[in-house]
Residue frames relative to the residue before (quaternion, step in Angstrom):
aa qw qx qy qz dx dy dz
X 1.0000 0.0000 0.0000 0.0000 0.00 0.00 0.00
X 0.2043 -0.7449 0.6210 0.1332 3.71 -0.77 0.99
X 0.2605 -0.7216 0.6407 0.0289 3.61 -0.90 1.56
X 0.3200 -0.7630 0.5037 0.2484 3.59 -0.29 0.34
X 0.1662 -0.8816 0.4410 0.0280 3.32 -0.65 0.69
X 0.2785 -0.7213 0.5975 0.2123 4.18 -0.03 1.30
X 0.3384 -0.6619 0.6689 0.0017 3.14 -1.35 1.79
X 0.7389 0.2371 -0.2451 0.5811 3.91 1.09 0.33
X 0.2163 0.7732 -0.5928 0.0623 3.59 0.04 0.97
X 0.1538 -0.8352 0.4690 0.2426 3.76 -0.97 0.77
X 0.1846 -0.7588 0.6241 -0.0251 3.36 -1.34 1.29
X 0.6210 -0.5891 0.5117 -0.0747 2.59 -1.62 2.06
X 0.0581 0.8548 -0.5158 0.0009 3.77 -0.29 0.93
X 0.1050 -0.9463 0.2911 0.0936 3.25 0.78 1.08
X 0.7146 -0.0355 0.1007 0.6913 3.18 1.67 -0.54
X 0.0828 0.7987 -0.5887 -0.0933 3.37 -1.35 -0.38
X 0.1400 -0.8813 0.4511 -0.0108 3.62 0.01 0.87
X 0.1799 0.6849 -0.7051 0.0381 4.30 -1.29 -0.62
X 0.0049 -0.5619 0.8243 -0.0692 2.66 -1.86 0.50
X 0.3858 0.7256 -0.5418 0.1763 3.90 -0.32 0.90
X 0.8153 -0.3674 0.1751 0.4119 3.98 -0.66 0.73
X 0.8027 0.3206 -0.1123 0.4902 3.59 0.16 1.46
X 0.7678 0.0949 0.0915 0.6269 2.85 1.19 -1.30
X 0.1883 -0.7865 0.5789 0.1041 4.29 -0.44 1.41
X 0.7734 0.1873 -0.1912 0.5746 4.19 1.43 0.52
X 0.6811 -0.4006 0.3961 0.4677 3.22 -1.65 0.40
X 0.6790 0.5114 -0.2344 0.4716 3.86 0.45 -1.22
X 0.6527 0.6163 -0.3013 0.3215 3.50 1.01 -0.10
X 0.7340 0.3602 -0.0315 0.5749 2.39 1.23 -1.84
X 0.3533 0.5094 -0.6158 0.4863 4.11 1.06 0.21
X 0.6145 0.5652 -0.4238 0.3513 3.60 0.42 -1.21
X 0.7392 0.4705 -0.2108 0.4333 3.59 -0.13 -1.82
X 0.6919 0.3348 -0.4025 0.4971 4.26 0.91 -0.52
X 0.5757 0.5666 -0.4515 0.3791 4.00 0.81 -0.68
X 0.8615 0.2352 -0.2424 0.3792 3.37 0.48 -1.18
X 0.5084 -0.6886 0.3553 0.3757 3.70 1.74 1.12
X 0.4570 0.6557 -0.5652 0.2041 4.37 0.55 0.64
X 0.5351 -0.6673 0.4892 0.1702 3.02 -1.37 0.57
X 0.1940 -0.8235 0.5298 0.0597 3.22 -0.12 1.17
X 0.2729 0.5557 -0.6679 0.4130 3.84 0.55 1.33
X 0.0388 0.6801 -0.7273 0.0835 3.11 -1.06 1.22
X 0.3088 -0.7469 0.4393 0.3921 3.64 -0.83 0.02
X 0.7213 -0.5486 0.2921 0.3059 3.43 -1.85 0.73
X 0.5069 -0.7251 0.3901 0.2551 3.77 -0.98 1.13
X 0.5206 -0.6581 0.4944 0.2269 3.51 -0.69 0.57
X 0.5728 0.3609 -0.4878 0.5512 3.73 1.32 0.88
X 0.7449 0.5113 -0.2013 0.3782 3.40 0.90 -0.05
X 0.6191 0.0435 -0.1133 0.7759 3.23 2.15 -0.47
X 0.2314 -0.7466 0.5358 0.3194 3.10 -1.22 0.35
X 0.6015 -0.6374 0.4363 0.2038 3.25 -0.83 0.93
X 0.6758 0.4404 -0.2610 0.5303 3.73 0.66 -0.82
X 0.8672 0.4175 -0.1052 0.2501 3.75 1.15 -0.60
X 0.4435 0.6051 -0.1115 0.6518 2.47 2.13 -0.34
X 0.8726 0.3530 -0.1765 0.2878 3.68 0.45 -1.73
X 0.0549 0.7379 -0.6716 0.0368 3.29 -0.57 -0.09
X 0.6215 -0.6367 0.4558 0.0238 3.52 -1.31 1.57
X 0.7021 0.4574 -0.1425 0.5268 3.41 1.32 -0.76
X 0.2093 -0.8347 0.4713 0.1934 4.08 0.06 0.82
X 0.6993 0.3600 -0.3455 0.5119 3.17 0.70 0.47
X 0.3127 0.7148 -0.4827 0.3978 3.64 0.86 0.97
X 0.5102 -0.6664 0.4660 0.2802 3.70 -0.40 1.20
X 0.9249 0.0059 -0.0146 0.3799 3.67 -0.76 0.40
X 0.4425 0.6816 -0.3535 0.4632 3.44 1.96 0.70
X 0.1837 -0.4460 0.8294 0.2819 3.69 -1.63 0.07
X 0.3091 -0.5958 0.7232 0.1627 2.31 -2.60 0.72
X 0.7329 0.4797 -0.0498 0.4798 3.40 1.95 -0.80
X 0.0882 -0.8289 0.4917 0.2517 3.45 -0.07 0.47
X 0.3425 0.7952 -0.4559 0.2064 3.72 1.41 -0.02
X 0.1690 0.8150 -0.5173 0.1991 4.22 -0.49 0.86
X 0.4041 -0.6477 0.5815 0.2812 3.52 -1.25 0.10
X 0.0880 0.8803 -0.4585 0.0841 3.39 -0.21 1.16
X 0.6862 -0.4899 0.4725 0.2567 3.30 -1.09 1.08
X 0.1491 0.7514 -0.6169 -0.1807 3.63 -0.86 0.16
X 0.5864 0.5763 -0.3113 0.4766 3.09 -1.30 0.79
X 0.4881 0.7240 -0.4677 0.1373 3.64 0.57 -0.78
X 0.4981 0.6482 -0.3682 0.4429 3.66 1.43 -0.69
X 0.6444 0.6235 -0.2559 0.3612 3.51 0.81 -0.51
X 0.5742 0.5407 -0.3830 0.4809 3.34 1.56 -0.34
X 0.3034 -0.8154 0.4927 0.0170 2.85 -1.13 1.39
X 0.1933 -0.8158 0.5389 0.0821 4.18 0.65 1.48
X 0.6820 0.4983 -0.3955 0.3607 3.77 0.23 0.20
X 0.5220 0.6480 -0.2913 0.4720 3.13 1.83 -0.04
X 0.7119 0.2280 -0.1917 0.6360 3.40 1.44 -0.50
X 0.8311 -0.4312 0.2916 0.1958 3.32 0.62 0.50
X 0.6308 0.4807 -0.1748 0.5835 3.23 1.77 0.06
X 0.3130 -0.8374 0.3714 0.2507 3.67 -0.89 0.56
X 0.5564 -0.6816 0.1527 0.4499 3.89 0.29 0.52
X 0.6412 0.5264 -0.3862 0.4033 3.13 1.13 0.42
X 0.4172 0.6524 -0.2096 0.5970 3.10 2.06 0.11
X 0.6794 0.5630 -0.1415 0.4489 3.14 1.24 -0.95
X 0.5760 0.6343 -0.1352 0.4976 3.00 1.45 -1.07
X 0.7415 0.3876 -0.1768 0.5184 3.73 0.95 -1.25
X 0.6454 0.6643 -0.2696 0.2635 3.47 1.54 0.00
X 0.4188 0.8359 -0.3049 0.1813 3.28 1.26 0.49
X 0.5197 -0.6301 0.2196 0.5336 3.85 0.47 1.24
X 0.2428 -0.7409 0.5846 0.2243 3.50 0.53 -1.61
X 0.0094 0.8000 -0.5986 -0.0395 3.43 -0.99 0.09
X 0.4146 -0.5583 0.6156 0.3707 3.06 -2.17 -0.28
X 0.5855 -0.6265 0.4317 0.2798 2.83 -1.59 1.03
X 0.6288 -0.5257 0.4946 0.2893 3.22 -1.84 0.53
X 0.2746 0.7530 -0.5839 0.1287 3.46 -1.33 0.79
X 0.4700 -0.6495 0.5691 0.1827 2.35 -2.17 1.71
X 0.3878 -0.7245 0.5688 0.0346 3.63 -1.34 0.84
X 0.1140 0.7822 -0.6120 0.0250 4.11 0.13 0.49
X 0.0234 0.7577 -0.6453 0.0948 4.00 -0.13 1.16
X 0.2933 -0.6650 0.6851 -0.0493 2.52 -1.52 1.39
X 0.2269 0.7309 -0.6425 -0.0405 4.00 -0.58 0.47
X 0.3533 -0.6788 0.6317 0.1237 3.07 -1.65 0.30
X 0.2953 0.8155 -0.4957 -0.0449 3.61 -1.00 0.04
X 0.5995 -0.5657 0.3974 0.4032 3.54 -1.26 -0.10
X 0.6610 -0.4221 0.3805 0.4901 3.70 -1.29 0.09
X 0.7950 0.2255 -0.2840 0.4862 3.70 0.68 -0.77
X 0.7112 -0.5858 0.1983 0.3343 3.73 0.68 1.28
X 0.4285 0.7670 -0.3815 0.2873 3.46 0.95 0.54
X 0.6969 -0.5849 0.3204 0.2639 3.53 -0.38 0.71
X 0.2346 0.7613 -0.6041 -0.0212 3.75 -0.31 0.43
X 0.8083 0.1236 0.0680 0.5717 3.83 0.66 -0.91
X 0.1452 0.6973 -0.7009 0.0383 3.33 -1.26 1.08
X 0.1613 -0.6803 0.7059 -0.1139 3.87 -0.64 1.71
X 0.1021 0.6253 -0.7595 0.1471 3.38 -1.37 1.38
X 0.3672 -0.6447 0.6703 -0.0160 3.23 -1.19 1.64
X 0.2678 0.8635 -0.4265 0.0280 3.58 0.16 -0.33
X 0.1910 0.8345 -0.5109 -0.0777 4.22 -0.57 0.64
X 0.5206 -0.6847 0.5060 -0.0645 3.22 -1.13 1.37
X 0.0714 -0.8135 0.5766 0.0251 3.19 -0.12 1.75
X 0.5245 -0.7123 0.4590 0.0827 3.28 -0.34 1.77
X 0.1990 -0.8187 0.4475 0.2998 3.49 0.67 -1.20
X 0.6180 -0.2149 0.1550 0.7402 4.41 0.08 -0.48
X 0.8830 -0.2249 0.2189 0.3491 3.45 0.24 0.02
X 0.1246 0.7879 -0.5438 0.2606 3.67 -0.95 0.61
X 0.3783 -0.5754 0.5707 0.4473 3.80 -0.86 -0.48
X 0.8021 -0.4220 0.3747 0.1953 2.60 -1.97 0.38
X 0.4457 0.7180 -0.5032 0.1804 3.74 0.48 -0.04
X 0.3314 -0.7148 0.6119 -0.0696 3.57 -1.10 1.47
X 0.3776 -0.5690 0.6436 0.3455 3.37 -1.66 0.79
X 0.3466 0.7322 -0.5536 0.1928 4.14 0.36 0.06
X 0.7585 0.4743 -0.3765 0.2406 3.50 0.32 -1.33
X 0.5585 0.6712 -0.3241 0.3641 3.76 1.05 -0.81
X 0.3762 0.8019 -0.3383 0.3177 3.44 2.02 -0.78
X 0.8599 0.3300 0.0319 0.3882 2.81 1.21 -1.76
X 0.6001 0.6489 -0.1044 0.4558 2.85 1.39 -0.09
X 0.5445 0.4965 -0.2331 0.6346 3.49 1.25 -1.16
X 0.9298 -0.1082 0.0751 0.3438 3.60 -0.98 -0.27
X 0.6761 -0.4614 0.4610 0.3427 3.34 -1.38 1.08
X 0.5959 0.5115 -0.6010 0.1485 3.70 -1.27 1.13
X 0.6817 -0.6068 0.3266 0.2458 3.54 -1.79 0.80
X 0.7144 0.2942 -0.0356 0.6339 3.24 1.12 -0.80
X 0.1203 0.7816 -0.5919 0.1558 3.28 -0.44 1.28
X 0.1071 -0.7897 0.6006 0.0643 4.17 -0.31 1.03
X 0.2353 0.7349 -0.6349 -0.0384 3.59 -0.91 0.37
X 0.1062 -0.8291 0.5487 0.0175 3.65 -1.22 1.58
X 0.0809 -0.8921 0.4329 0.1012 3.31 0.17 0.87
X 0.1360 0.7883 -0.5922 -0.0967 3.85 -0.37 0.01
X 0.4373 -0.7529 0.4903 0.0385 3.44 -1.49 1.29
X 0.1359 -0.8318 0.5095 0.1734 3.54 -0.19 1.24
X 0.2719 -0.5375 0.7057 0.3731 3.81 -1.16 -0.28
X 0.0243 0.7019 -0.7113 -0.0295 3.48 -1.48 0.25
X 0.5376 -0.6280 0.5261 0.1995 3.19 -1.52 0.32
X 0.3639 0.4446 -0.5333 0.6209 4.03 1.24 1.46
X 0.9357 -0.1080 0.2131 0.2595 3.19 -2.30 0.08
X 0.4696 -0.5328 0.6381 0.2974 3.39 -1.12 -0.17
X 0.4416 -0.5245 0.7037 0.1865 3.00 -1.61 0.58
X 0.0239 0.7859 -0.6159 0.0505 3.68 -0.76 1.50
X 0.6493 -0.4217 0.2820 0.5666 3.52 -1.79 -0.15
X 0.0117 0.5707 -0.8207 0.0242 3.45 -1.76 0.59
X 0.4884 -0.5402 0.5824 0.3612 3.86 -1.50 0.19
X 0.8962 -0.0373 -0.1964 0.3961 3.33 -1.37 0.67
X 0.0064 0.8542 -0.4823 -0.1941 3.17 0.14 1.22
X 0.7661 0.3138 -0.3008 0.4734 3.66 -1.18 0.57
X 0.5681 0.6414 -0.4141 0.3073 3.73 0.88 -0.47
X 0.4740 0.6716 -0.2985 0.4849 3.61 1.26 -1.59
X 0.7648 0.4596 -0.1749 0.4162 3.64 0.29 -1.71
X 0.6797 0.4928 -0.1662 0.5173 3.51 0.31 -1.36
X 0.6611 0.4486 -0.3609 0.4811 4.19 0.57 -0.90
X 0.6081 0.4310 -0.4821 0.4604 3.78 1.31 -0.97
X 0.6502 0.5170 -0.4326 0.3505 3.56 0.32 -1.08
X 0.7083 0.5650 -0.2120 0.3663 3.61 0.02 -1.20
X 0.6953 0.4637 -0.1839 0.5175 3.65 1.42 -0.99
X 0.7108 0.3584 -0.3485 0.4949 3.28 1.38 -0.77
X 0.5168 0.4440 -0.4955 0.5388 4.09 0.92 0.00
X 0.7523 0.1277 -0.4844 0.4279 4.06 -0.17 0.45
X 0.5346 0.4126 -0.6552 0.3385 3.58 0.27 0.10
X 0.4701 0.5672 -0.4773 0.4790 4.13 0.98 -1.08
X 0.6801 0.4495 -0.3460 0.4644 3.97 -0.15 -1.55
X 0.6207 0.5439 -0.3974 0.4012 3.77 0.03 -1.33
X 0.8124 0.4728 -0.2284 0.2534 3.45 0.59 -1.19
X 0.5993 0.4337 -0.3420 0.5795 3.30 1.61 -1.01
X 0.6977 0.4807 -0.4780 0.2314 4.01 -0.22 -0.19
X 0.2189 0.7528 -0.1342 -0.6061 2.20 1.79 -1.32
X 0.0744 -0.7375 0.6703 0.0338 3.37 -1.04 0.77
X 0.6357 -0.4860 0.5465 0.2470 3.66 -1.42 0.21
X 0.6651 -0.5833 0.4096 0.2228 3.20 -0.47 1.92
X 0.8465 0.2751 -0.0921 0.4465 3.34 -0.08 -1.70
X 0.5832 0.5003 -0.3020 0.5643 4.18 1.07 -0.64
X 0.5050 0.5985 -0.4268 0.4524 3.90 1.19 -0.46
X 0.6962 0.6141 -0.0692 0.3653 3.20 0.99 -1.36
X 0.7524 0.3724 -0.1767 0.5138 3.20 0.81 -1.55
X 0.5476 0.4350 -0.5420 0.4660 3.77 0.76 -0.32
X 0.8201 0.4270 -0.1921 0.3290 3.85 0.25 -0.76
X 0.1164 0.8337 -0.4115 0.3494 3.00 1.55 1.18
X 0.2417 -0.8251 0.5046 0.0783 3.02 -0.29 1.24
X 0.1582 -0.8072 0.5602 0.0982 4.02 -0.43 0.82
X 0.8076 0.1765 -0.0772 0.5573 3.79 0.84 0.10
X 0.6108 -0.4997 0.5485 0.2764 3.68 -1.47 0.45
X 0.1167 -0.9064 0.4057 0.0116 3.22 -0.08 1.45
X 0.5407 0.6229 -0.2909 0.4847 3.20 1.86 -0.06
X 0.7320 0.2379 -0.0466 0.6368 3.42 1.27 -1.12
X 0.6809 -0.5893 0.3723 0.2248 3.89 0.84 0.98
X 0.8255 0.3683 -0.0918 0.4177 3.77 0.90 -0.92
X 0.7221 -0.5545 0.2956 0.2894 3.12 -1.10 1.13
X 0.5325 -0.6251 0.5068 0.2623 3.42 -1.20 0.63
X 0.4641 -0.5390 0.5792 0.3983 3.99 -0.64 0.74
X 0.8123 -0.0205 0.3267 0.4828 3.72 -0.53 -1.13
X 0.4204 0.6044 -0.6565 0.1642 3.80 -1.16 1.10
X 0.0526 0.8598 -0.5079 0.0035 2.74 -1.51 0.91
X 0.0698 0.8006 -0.5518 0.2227 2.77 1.02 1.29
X 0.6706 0.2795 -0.5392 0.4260 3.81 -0.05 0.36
X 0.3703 0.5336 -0.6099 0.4539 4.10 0.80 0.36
X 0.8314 0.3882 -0.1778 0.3557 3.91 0.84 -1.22
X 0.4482 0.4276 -0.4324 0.6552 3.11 1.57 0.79
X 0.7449 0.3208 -0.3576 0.4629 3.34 0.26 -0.18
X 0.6329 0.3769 -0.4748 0.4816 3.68 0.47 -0.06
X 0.6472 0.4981 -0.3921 0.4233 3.88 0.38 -1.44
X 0.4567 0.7642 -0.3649 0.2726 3.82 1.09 -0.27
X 0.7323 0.4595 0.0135 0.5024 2.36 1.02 -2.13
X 0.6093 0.4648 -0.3146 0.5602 3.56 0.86 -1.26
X 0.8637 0.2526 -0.2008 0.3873 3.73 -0.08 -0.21
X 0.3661 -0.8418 0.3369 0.2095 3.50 1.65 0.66
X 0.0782 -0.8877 0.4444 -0.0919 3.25 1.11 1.77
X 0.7467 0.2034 -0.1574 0.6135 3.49 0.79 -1.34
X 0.5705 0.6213 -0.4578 0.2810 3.54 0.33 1.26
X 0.4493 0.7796 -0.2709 0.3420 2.63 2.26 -1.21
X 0.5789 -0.4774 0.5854 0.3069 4.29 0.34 -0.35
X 0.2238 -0.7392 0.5542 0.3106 3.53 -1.16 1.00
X 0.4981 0.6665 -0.4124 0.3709 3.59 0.91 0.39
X 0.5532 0.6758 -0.4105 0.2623 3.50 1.96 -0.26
X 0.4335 -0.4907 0.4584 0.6009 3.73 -0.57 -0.31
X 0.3952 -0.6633 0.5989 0.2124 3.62 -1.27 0.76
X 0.7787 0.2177 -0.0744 0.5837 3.83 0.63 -0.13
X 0.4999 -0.5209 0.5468 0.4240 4.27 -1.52 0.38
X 0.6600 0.5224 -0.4137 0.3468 3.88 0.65 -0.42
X 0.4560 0.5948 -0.3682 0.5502 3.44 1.51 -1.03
X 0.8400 0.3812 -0.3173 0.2200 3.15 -0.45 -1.13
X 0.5353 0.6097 -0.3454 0.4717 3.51 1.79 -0.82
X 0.5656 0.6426 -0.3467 0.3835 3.31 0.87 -1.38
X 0.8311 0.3245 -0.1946 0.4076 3.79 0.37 -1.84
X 0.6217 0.4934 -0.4494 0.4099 3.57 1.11 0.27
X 0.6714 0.5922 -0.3153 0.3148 3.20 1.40 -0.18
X 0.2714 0.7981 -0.2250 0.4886 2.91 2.40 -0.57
X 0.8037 0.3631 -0.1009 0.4605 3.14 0.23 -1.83
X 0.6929 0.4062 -0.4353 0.4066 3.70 0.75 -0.31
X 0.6778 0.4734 -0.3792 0.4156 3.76 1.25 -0.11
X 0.5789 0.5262 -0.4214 0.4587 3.15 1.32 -0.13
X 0.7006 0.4486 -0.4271 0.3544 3.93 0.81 -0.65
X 0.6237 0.6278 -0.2050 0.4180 3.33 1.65 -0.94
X 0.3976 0.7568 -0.3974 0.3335 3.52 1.63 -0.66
X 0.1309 -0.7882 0.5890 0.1209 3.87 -1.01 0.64
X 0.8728 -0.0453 -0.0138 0.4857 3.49 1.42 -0.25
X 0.4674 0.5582 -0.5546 0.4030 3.77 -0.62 0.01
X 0.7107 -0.3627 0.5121 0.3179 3.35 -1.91 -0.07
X 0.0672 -0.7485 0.6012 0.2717 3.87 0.27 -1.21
X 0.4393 0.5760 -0.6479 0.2355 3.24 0.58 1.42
X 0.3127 -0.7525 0.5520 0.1767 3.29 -1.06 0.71
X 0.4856 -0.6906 0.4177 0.3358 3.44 -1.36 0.97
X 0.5386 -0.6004 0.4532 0.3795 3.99 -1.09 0.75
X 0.1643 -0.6545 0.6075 0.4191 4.18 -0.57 -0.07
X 0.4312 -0.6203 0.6298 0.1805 3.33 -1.56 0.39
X 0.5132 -0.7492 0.3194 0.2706 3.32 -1.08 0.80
X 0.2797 -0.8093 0.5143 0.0480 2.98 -1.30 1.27
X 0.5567 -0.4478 0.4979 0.4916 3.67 -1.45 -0.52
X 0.5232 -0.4463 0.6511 0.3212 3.49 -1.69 0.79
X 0.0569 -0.7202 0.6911 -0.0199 4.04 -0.73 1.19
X 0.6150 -0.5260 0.3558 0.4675 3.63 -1.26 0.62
X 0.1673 -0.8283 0.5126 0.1523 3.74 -1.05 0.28
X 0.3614 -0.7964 0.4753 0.0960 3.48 -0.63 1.54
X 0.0092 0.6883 -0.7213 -0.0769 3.73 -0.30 0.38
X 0.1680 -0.7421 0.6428 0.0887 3.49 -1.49 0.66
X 0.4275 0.8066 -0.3839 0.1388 3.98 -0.17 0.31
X 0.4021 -0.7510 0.4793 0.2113 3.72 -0.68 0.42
X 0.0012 0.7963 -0.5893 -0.1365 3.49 -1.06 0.23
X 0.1171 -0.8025 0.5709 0.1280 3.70 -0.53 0.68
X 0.0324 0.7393 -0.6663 0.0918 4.01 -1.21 0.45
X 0.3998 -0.6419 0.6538 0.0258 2.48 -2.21 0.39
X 0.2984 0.7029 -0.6455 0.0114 3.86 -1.21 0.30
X 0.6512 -0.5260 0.4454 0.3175 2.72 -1.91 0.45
């Protein structure tokens, strides 16, 4: 489809503003990047306390060892009655987030795509502090299998809390888990979405007891259809990694200066356990 496109479009700069560690304007902060400073400074003692928070020892539960940060100056200056809010209101408004985390999955399976082993190493930068919530529990939950490990360890760092968000750890744990069977889908090779449906889970396997109501294979079978899954061609890429993969293919083949470009066939093998390693960071209100 050809979208036309105006090669003269006028734009209205009405303003332009910042305020970000170091620098309280645009004209500031051009400054602070020309002359290449570093705008770690360390955190003020009206804003943390220092006696409550620190602790000398880096491996103290729910301590800093460092007070070193990018910090806002000023913040006292915001003025919450301007928008309608009172400063103690203001105070309870901070977005929050989920915590960052590294994910090391381990699956197993048979030749015809059946579950034996799912292993999830997983740590969880908590930030100053929060609760425990982990991308583990979905482990169990998402898809029919017998052997199911989850290890979770909980870091403190020296960013944000961990605040309320809905499902905590689930969001995190569904990326991780989705991206070890599309990976798994790929070495057997089995169909993404048939990878899935054999390992339909029909019950809480952690707690033994039927599910009230699911229907997530109604939502494999519609999102099928609505996105024309078994139409797509077996020549389509079956996954976003496939597809990255065969364009890279194609740029070494156009770029290629010599050799034959025959490639060697693999011989069949056993389905071995398959490790995916990857992080996933976010945000919610």
């Amino acid at each position: 489809m050809n979208v036309p496109i105006a090669l003269e479009t006028e734009i209205a700069v009405i303003g332009r503003s910042c305020r970000v560690p170091g620098a309280n304007s645009v004209n500031e902060l051009w400054s602070l990047l020309k002359a290449g400073r570093c705008a770690v400074t360390k955190i003020p003692r009206d804003r943390w306390c220092h006696s409550r928070f620190g602790h000398p020892r880096r491996s103290e539960p729910g301590k800093a060892y460092t007070w070193a940060a990018g910090v806002l100056s000023d913040i006292w200056s915001f003025d919450p009655g301007a928008f309608g809010i009172s400063p103690r209101e203001a105070e309870q408004m901070d977005s929050g987030n989920r915590s960052s985390t590294t994910q090391r999955v381990t699956i197993a399976a048979r030749r015809d795509g059946t579950l034996t082993a799912i292993v999830l190493d997983a740590e969880i930068a908590m930030g100053v502090g929060g609760w425990f919530a982990g991308p583990g529990r979905i482990y169990t939950e998402l898809y029919a299998c017998p052997n199911v490990r989850v290890t979770e360890t909980f870091v403190y760092t020296h960013t944000g809390a961990m605040a309320s968000f809905r499902a905590p750890g689930h969001v995190e744990g569904a990326f991780g888990l989705e991206c070890a069977m599309d990976a798994l889908a790929r070495e057997l090779p089995l169909d993404p979405l048939e990878l899935r449906r054999r390992n339909y889970a029909t019950f809480d396997q952690e707690k033994n007891r039927a599910y009230s109501s699911k229907n997530l294979d109604r939502c494999y079978e519609e999102g099928a259809e609505r996105f024309g899954w078994l139409r797509r061609g077996e020549s389509a890429p079956r996954t976003a990694a496939e597809g990255r993969r065969r364009a890279e293919r194609r740029d070494r083949h156009a770029h290629r200066d010599g050799g034959d470009g025959r490639r060697r066939r693999r011989g069949a093998r056993a389905v071995a356990p398959l490790g995916v390693i990857f992080t996933s960071r976010g945000a919610a209100p």
